[in-house]
N, C-alpha and C positions, 0 to 999 in steps of 0.2 A: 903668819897668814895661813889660814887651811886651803891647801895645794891638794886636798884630796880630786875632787871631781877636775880637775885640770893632770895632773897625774892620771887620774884613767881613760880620759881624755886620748891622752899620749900613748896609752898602752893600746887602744881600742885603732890606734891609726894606720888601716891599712888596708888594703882592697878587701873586703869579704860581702861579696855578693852572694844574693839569697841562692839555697841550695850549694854551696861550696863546703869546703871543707874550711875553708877560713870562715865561712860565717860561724860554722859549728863549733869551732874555735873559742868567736865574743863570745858564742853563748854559752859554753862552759865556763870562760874566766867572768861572766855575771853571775854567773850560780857560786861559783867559790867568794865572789864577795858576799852575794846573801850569805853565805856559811860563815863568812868571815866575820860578820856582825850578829849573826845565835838566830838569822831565819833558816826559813827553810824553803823549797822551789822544788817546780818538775820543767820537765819540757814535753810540750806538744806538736808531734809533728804532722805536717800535713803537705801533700803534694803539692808542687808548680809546676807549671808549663815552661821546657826548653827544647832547647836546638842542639844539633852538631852542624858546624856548615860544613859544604864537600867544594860545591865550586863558588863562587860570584864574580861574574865580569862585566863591564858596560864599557861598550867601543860604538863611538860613532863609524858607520861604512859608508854613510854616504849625505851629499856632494864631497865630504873629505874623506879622513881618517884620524880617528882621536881618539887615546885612551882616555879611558876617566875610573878615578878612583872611587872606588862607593864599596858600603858593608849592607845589607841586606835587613829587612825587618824581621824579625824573627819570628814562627810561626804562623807566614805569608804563604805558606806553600812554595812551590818548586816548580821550574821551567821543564819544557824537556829537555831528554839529554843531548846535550848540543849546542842550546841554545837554540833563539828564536831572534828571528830580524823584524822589526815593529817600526810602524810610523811614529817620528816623533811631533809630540804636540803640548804645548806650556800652556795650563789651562786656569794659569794665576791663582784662586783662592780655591777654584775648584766648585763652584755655585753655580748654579741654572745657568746662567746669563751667560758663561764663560765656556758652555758649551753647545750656545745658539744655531740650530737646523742640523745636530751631530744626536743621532736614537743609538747607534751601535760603533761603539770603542773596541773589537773584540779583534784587530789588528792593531793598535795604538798602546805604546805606552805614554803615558800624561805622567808630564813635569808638576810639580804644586809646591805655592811657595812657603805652606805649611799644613800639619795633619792633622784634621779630626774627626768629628764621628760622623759631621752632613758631608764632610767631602767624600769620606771613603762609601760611607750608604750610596752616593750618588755616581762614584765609580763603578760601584756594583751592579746598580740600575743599567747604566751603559754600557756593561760588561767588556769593562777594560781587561784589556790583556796582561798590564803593567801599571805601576808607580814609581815614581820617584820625588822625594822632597827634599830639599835643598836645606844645606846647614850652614849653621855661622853667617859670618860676613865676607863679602869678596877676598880679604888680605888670607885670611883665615885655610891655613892647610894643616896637613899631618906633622910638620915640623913645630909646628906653634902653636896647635890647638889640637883635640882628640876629639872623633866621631862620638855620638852617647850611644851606645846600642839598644835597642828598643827591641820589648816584643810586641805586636800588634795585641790588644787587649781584646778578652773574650767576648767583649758585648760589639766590638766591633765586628767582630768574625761570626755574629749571628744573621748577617749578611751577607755573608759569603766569603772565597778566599782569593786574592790577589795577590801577587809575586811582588812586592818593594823594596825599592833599594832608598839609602839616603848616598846624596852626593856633595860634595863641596860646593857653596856659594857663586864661587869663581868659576868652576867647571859647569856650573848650569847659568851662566850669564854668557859663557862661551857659546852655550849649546844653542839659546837664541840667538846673541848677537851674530851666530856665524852663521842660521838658518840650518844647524841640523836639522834633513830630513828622515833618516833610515838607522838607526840604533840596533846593532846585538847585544842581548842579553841573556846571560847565562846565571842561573841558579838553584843548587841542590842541596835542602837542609834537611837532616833527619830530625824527626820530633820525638821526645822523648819526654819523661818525668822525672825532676830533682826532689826531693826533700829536702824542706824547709823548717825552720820550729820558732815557738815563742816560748820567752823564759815566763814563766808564771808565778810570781808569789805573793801569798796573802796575810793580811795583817787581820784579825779576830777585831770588832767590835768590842767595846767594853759594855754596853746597852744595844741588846743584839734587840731592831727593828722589824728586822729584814729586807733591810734596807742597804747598799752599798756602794761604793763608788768604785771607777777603775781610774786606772793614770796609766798613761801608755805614753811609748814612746820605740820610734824603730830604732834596730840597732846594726839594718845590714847598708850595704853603700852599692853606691854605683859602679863600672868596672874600672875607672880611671877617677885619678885623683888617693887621695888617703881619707876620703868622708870625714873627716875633723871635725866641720862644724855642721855637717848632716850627714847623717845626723849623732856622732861620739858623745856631742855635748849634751844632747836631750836626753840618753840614755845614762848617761854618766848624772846627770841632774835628779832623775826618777831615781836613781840609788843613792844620791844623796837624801835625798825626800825619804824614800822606803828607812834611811838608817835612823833619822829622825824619829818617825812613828812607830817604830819597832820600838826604841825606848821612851816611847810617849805612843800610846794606842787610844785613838781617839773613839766617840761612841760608834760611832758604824763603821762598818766593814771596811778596808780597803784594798782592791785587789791590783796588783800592780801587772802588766801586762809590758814585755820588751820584746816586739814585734820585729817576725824576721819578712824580710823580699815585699818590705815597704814598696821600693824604688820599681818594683815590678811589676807594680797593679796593686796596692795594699793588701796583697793578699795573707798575710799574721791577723790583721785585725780584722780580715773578711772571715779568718778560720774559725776567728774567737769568736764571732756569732754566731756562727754556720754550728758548730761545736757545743755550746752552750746555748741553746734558744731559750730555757726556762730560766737561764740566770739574767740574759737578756732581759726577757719581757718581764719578769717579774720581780727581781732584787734589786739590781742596776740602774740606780736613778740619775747618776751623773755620768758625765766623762772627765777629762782631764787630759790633755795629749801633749808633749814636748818632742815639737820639731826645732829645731836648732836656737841656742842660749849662747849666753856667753863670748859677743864681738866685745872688744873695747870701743869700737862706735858702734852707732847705731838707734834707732827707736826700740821701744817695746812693743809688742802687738801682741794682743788680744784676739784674739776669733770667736765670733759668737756664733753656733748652731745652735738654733731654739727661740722662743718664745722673747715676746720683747722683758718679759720678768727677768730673764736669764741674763740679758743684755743691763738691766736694772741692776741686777745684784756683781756684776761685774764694775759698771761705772762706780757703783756706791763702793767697792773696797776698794779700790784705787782712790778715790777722792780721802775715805778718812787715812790709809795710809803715807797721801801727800804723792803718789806716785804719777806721774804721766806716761799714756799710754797710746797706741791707736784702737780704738775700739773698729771691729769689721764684721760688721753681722753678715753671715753668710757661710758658704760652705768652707772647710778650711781643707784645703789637697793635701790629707794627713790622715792618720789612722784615725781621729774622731769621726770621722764621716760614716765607716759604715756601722759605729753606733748610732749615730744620729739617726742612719736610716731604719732602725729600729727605733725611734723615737727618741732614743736617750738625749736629755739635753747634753749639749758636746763646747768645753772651753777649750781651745788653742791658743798656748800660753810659746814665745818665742820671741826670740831679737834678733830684729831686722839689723840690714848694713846695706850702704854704697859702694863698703872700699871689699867685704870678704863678694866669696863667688862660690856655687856649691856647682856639682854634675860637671866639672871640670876638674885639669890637673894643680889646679891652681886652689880646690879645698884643701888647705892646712895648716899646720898650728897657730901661725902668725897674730891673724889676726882677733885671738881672742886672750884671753886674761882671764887666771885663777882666782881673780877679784871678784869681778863679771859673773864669774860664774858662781859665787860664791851669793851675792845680790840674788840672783835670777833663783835659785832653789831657800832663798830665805824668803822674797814676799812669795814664792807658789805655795811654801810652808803654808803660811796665813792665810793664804788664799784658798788652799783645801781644807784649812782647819776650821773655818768661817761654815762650811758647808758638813763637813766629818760632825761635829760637833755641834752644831744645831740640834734644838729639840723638836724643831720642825724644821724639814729642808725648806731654803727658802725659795727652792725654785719649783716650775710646776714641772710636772713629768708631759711625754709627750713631745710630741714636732706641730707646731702651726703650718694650716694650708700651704701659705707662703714660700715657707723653707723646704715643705713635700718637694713642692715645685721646682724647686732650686736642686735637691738632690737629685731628683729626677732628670735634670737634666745633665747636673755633674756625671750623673752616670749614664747618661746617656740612654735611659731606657724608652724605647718606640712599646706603644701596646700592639701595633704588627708591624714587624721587620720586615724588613726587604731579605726575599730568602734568593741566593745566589749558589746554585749548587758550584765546588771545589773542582779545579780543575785537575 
């Protein structure tokens, strides 16, 4: 059995978050495999947004006294030095409704029972002093489970900047059920910039069009857990594929793309357009993206960004290949997307599961197979060669109204933002 892609699989398992010296690590040992098989790679690098934390504390002072555990969101800005005493207030999903006859939060830190882009705009509005959002479930602590550290994402912070913390489930059911009023909060993070890269290599068209496809796939992880199956297996799958067409080069182009600090805002696969805008708009017709392969259970899923032809010429190779899949037209939270948002039609090819678990300590080896993954880069084979080698692409270029719509809101973009100057 070929244990290659299960083998690097296993070499690739182990914290390397974007900007580390361990990400920089994969992405040398992906370069020596392209070498290993007579290609050839660069790396490009491009800045991220980080942190250094200095304090973080959260104590209820009043009617009790209560520690509480919490890590802080990353590039939230900073409290003063000291800390601040704030009212506390649980404002559930964080919507209009939930903060009925309340115009000014700018003593209040607000509880929320999850993060996103209308909650925080609307915190901003109200010029909250604080956040906090609650993680896991009740049972759920530092002994059995791990915080995910988060940075607050750039389109969010074009609203302004709020100090958040995340806390335990349990410690924010405490915090109502016990009627905390008065919370100290202490936090000081310096902001700084990491370096990041994506490995890049390309395969020559045999009937150059000018025409070309990429295949991507991330290859840094989260800071807990050994990312196994998100994503080792996706990037270990796209070098199985790359070793393929390297000794089989199909008529157009294909540029292989192993994207670093995924897990941080996509920003590998934002750099690659940001970076390339003429290859973008103008060569690049498809996408191709592997976010996690390879469970021994599981479904197949499919992602469609694009046009319903896209969605057409996907069901149609699955059916003559005999294979069952989920098809999901829509945006897929992977590196296709901010091709898509240049237009490029965008497939998300990956295998779902019930029993693995990714952004936890619990991604690793187990639950996958060098079989699995062996299946998984044999129909993507077919499935980009379907498209590589056509004498006309069969799909149209471009994004439909529809899916504008959809990206637009995956990303979150207002045509005027709520502007919140930084405290």
């Amino acid at each position: 059995m070929n244990t290659y892609q299960y083998d690097l699989v296993k070499r690739m398992s182990f914290v390397r978050f974007g900007g580390t010296d361990e990400e920089l690590q994969v992405a040398k040992m992906l370069q020596e495999e392209i070498e290993k098989f007579g290609g050839e790679s660069h790396l490009e690098e491009f800045e991220i947004p980080a942190f250094e934390l200095e304090k973080c504390s959260v104590k209820v002072v009043a009617p009790y006294e209560m520690e509480i555990e919490a890590i802080p969101y990353g590039m939230s800005g900073c409290l003063p030095e000291g800390g601040v005493d704030l009212k506390f207030m649980y404002a559930q999903n964080g919507e209009a409704a939930d903060y009925y006859g309340i115009d000014d939060l700018s003593d209040t830190v607000v509880l929320l029972n999850e993060f996103n882009y209308d909650a925080y705009k609307l915190l901003c509005q109200k010029n909250a002093a604080a956040f906090m959002v609650l993680q896991g479930k009740w049972y759920q602590n530092s002994e059995n489970w791990d915080f995910l550290p988060r940075n607050i994402r750039n389109n969010f912070l074009e609203n302004g900047k709020i100090p958040g913390f995340m806390i335990w489930a349990k410690d924010a059911t405490e915090l109502v059920r016990n009627h905390a009023e008065v919370l100290h909060l202490e936090l000081i993070q310096k902001e700084k910039t990491n370096i990041s890269r994506n490995v890049v290599a390309t395969i020559p068209g045999t009937d150059d069009k000018g025409e070309s496809i990429v295949i991507t796939a991330h290859y840094d992880s989260v800071l807990i857990g050994t990312g196994s199956w998100d994503n080792a297996t996706g990037s270990a799958t796209i070098m199985y594929i790359y070793q393929h067409f390297l000794k089989n080069p199909p008529k157009r182009t294909l540029r292989f793309v192993w994207c670093g600090s995924e897990e941080q805002g996509l920003f590998g696969s934002k750099a690659f357009v940001e970076q390339h805008p003429d290859l973008v708009a103008n060569e690049i017709k498809m996408c191709y993206n592997f976010d996690m392969c390879g469970t021994v259970l599981g479904p197949n899923n499919v992602f469609v960004t694009g046009g319903e032809n896209l969605k057409n010429f996907a069901e149609q190779y699955l059916r003559e290949i005999g294979m069952n899949a989920n098809i999901r037209h829509g945006v897929h939270s992977s590196d296709s997307s901010p091709f898509a948002d240049k237009g490029v039609p965008s497939l998300g090819l990956s295998r779902g599961s019930k029993t693995a678990d990714i952004h936890t300590r619990q991604d690793l080896m187990f639950p996958l197979s060098a079989e699995q993954l062996v299946k998984d880069g044999e129909w993507a084979i077919g499935f980009i060669s379907r498209a590589a080698n056509a004498v006309r692409l069969p799909v149209d270029t471009g994004m439909p109204d529809d899916m504008k719509k959809q990206l637009d809101k995956y990303f979150a973009r207002d045509k005027v933002p709520f502007k919140k100057e930084a405290k």
